[in-house]
C-alpha positions as CSV (number, residue, x, y, z in Angstrom):
1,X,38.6,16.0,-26.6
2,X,40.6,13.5,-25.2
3,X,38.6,12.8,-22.5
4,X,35.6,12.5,-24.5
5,X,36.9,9.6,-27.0
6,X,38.3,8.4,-24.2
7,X,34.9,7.8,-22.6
8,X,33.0,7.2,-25.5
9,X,35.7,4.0,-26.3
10,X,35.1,2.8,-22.9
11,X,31.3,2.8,-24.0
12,X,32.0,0.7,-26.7
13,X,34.4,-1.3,-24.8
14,X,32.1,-2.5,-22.2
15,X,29.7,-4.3,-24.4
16,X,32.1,-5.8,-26.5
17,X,33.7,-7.2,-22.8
18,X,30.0,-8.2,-21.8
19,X,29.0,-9.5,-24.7
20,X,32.4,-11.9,-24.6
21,X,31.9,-12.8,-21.2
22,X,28.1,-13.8,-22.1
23,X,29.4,-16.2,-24.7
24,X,31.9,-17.7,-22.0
25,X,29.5,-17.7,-19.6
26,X,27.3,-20.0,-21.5
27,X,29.4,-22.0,-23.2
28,X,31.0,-23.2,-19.8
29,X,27.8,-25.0,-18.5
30,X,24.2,-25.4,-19.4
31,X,22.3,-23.3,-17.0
32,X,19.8,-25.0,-14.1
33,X,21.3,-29.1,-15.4
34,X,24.5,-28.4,-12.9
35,X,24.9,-27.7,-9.5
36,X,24.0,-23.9,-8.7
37,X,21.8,-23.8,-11.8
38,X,19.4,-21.7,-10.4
39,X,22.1,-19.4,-9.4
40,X,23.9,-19.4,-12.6
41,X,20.5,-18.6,-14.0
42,X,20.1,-15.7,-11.9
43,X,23.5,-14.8,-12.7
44,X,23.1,-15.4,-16.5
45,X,19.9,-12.5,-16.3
46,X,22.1,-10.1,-14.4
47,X,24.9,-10.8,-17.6
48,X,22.2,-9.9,-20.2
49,X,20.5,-7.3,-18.1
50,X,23.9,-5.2,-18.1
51,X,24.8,-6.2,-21.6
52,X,21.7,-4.3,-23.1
53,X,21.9,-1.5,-20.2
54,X,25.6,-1.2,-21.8
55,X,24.0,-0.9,-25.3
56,X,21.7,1.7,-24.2
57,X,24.4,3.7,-22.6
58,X,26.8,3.5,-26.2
59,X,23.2,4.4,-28.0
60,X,22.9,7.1,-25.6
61,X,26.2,8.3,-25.9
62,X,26.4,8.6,-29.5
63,X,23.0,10.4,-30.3
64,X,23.8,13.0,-27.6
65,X,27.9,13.1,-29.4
66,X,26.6,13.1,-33.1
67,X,23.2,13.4,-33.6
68,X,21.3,15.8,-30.7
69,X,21.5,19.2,-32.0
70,X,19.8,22.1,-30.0
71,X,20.5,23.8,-27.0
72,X,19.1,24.6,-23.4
73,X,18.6,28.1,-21.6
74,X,21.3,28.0,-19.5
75,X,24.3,26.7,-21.8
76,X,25.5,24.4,-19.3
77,X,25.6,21.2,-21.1
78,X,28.1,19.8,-23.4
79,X,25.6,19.3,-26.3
80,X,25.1,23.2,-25.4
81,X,28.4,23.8,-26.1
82,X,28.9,21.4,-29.3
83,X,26.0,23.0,-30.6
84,X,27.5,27.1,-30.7
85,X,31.2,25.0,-32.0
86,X,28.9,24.3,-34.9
87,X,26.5,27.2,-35.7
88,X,28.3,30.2,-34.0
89,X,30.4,31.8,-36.8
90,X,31.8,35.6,-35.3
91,X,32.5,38.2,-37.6
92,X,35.4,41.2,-37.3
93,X,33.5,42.8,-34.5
94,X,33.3,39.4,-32.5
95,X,29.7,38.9,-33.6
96,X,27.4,35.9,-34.3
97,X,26.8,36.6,-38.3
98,X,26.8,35.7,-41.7
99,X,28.3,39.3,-42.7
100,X,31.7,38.8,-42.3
101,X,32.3,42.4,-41.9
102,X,31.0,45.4,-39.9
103,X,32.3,49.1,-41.0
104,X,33.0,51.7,-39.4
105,X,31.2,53.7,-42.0
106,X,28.0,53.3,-44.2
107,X,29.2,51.5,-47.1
108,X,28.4,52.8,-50.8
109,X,25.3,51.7,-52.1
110,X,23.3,51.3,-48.3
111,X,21.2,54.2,-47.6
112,X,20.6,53.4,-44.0
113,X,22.2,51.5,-40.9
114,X,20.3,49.6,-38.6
115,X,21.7,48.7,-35.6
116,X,21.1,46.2,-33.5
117,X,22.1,45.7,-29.4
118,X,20.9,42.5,-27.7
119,X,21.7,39.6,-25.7
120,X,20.8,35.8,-26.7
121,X,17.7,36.4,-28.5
122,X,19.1,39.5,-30.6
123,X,22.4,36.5,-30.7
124,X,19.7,33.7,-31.8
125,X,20.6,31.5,-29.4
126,X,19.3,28.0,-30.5
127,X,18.6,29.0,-34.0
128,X,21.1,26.9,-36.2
129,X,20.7,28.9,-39.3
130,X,21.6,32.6,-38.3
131,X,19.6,34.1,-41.1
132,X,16.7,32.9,-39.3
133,X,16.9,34.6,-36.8
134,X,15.1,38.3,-37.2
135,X,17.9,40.4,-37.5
136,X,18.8,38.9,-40.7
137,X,15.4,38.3,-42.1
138,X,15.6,42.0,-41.8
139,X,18.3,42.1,-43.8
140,X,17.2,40.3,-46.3
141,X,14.0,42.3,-46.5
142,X,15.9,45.3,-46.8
143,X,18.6,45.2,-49.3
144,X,19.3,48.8,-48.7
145,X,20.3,48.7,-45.1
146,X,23.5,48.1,-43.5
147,X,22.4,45.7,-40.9
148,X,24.7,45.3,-37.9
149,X,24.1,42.6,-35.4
150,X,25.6,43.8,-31.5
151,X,24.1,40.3,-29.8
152,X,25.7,38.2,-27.4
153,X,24.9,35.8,-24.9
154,X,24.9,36.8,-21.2
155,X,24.2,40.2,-22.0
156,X,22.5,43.0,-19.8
157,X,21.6,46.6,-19.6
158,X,24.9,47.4,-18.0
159,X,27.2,45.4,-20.9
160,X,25.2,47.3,-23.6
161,X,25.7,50.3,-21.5
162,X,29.3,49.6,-21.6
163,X,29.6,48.8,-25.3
164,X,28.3,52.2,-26.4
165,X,30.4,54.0,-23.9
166,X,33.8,52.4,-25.8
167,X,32.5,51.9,-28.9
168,X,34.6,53.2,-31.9
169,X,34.1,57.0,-32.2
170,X,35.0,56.1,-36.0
171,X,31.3,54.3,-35.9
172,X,28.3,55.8,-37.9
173,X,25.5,55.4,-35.8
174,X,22.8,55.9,-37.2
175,X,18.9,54.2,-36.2
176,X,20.2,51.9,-32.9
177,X,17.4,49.0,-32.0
178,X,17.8,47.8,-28.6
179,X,16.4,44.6,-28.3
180,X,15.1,44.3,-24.7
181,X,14.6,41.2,-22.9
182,X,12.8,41.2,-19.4
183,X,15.9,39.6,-17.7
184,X,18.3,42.7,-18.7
185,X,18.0,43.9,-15.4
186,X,19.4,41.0,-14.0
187,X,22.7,42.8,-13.6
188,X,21.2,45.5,-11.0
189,X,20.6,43.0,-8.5
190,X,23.2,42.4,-5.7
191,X,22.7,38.8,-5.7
192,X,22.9,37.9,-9.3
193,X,26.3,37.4,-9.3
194,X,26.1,34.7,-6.6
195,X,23.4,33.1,-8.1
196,X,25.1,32.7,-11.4
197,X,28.0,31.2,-9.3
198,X,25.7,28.8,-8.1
199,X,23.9,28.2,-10.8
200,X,27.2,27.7,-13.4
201,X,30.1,26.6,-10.5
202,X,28.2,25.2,-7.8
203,X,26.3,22.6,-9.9
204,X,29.4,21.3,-12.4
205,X,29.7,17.8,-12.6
206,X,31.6,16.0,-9.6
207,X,33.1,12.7,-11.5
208,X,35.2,12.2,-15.1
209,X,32.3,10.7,-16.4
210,X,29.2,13.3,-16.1
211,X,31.9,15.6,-17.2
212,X,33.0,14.0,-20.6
213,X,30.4,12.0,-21.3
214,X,27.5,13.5,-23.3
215,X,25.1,10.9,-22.1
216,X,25.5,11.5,-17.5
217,X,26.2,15.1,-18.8
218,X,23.0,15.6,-20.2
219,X,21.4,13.6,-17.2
220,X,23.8,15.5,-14.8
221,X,22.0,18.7,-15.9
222,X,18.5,17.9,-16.6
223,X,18.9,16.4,-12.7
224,X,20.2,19.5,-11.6
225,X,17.1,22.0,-13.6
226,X,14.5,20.1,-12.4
227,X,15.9,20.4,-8.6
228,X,17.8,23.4,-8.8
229,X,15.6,26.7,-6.7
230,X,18.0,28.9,-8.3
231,X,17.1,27.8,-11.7
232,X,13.3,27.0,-11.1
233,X,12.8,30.3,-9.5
234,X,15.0,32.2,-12.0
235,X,12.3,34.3,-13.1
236,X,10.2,35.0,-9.9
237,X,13.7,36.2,-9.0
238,X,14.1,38.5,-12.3
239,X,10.3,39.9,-11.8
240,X,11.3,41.0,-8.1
241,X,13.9,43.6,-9.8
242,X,11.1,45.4,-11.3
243,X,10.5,46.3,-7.7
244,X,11.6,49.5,-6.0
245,X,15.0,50.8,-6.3
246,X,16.2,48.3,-9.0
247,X,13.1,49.3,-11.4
248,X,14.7,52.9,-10.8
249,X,18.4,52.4,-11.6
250,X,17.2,50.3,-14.3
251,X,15.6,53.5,-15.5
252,X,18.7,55.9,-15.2
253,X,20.6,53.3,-17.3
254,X,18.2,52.8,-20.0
255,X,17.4,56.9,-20.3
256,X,21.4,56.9,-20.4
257,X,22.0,54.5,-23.2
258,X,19.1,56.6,-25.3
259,X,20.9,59.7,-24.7
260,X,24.4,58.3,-25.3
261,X,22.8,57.3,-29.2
262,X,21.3,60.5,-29.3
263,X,24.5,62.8,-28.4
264,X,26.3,60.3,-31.4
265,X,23.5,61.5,-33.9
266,X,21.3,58.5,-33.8
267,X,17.8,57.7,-33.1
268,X,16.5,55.0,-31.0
269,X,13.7,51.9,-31.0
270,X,13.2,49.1,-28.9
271,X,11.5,45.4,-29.3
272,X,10.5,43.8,-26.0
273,X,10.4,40.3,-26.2
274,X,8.5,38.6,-23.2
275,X,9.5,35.2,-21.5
276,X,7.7,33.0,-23.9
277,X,7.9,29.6,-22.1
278,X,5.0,31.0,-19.8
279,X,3.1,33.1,-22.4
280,X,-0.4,33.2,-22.0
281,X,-0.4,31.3,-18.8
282,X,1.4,33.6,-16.7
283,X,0.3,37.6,-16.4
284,X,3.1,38.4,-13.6
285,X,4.9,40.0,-15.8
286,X,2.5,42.1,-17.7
287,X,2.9,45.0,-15.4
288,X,6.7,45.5,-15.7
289,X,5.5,45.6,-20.1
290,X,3.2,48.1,-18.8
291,X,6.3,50.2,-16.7
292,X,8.7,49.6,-20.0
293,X,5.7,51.2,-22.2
294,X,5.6,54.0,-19.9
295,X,8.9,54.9,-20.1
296,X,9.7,54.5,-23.6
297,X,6.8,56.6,-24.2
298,X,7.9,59.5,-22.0
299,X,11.3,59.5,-23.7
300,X,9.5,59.7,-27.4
301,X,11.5,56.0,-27.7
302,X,9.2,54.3,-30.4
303,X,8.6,50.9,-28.7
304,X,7.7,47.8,-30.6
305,X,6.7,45.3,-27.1
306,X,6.0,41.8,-28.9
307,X,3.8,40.7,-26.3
308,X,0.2,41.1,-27.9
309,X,1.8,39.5,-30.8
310,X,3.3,36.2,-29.2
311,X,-0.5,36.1,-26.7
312,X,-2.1,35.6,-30.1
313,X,0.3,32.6,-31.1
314,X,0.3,31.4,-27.4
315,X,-1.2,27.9,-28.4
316,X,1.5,27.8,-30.6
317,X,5.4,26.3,-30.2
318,X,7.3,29.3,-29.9
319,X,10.4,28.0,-28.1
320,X,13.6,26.1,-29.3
321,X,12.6,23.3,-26.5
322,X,10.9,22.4,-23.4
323,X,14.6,22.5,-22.1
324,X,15.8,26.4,-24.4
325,X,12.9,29.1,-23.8
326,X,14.5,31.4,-26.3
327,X,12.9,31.5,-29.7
328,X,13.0,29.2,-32.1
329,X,13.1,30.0,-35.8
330,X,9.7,30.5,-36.0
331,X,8.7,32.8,-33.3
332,X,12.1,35.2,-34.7
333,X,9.9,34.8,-38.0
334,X,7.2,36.4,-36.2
335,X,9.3,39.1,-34.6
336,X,10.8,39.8,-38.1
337,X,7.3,40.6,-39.6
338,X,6.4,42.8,-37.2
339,X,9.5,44.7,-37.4
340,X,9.9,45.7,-40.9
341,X,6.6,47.7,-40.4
342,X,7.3,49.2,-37.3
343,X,11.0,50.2,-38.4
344,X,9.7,51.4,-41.8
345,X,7.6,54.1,-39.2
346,X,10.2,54.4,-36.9
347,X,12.9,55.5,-39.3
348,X,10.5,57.7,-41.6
349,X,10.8,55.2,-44.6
């Protein structure tokens, strides 16, 4: 924090200084009547050229500090950051939620518990208000379930994996909704790892400035996504996983985290959300919703996959930004509207 005032007083330093040396400037000659006027004139433009490029860089500085409020995919930026300080509130079980509280057991008055186990979209990564995101428009729909919210960012198969394998044997399981996204395989890859190294180490800022400042830390990143192969090729990279071997382990662990529900005395249902920046313009990935269909259906897993929905709002603005292609507030509205139905089915209501 330091660091940052200490930038952004440096911003508003500069034009005061530039401003002060304008009004010397011309009050020590009138330009072009003394010798060197042509260059004093030249100099004179420079003066005022910098003076409003400094007034631009304070404007900048204090829209992106104050007033910019939304995230990108990544969360590499400091507005990124700023933005989960403000709207990121976790609970007793470390979760992003307006229920202060998760317990262990059903609590009197709730007849059923729906769980929910997600990354970023289950998390609502981008959404400001977390009871617009689906989970909690669930809630609200359905004053008679305990609604639990498992969803954090960075999340894969193999963390959700892990979180049932230690969770609380004290913990009433009851209906589990895994919320799938296609990247969850991501941590079956060898290579992720490094790519995330180079995507999040590799491409941190190099100077104070684009490291402080809010402004050249915006630029510094928006740089780096549009030149970046690792980012721009981020999901060719994911859609290779549904190939061969991975696309097989990826099955083992998903068959395992039904099974671990199912030996706790729960049932299972998953929502597939597909990447919705390229929805309707890209059919790569409709195969690997076919393979996912496939197998939810041979392990009798009911399966809500949201792509037919989002195709049909593909004209639509279904993303936070052109910079954040998880969900905005509107396509979790869809989502949630869908999913009452389908979980009314799915849990026998």
């Amino acid at each position: 924090m330091l660091a940052e005032n200490a930038i952004l007083a440096a911003f508003i330093l500069l034009p005061v200084l530039l401003l002060w040396g304008l009004i010397k400037f011309f009050r020590s000659g009138k330009a072009g009547k003394e010798s060197g006027g042509t260059l004093r004139v030249i100099a004179g433009n420079l003066l005022i050229l910098v003076f409003l490029f400094s007034l631009l860089l304070l404007g900048g500085e204090i829209y992106y500090r104050f007033i910019y409020d939304t995230t990108d995919s990544f969360g590499l930026t400091k507005t990124t950051q700023a933005w989960f300080k403000r709207h990121f509130k976790a609970n007793n079980a470390g979760a992003r939620d307006s229920q202060q509280s998760y317990q262990n057991q059903l609590p009197e008055g709730k007849k059923r518990r729906v769980t929910f186990i997600g990354d970023s979209f289950t998390a609502g990564h981008g959404v400001r208000d977390v009871e617009d995101r689906f989970a909690n428009r669930v809630r609200a729909a359905r004053p008679g379930w305990d609604v639990h919210v498992f969803g954090f960012n960075g999340w894969d198969t193999g963390h959700e994996l892990a979180m049932l394998r230690d969770l609380d044997p004290r913990y009433q399981l009851d209906h589990v909704v895994l919320v799938y996204c296609l990247n969850d395989i991501s941590d079956a890859i060898p290579e992720w790892q490094a790519i995330l190294t180079r995507i999040y180490e590799n491409n941190k800022p190099k100077n104070v400035f684009s490291e402080h400042s809010y402004l050249l830390n915006m630029l510094h990143y928006r740089v780096m996504a549009a030149s970046d192969p690792e980012v721009a090729n981020y999901y060719d990279f994911t859609l290779d996983g549904y190939l061969g071997p991975i696309w097989r382990q990826q099955e083992a662990r998903l068959r395992e985290l039904v099974g671990r529900v199912r030996a706790r005395g729960g049932t299972v249902s998953v929502m597939t959300f597909p990447f919705l920046h390229t929805i309707g313009e890209d059919d790569s990935f409709e195969p690997v919703h076919r393979k996912l269909n496939a197998l939810w259906a041979s392990l009798g897993v009911p399966h809500l996959d949201l792509r037919p929905l989002y195709l049909e709002h593909a004209d639509e603005n279904l993303v936070v930004s052109r910079y954040d292609a998880h969900p905005n507030e509107y396509a979790h509205g869809l989502a949630a509207d869908a999913l009452l139905p389908f979980l009314d089915r799915a849990m026998g209501e």
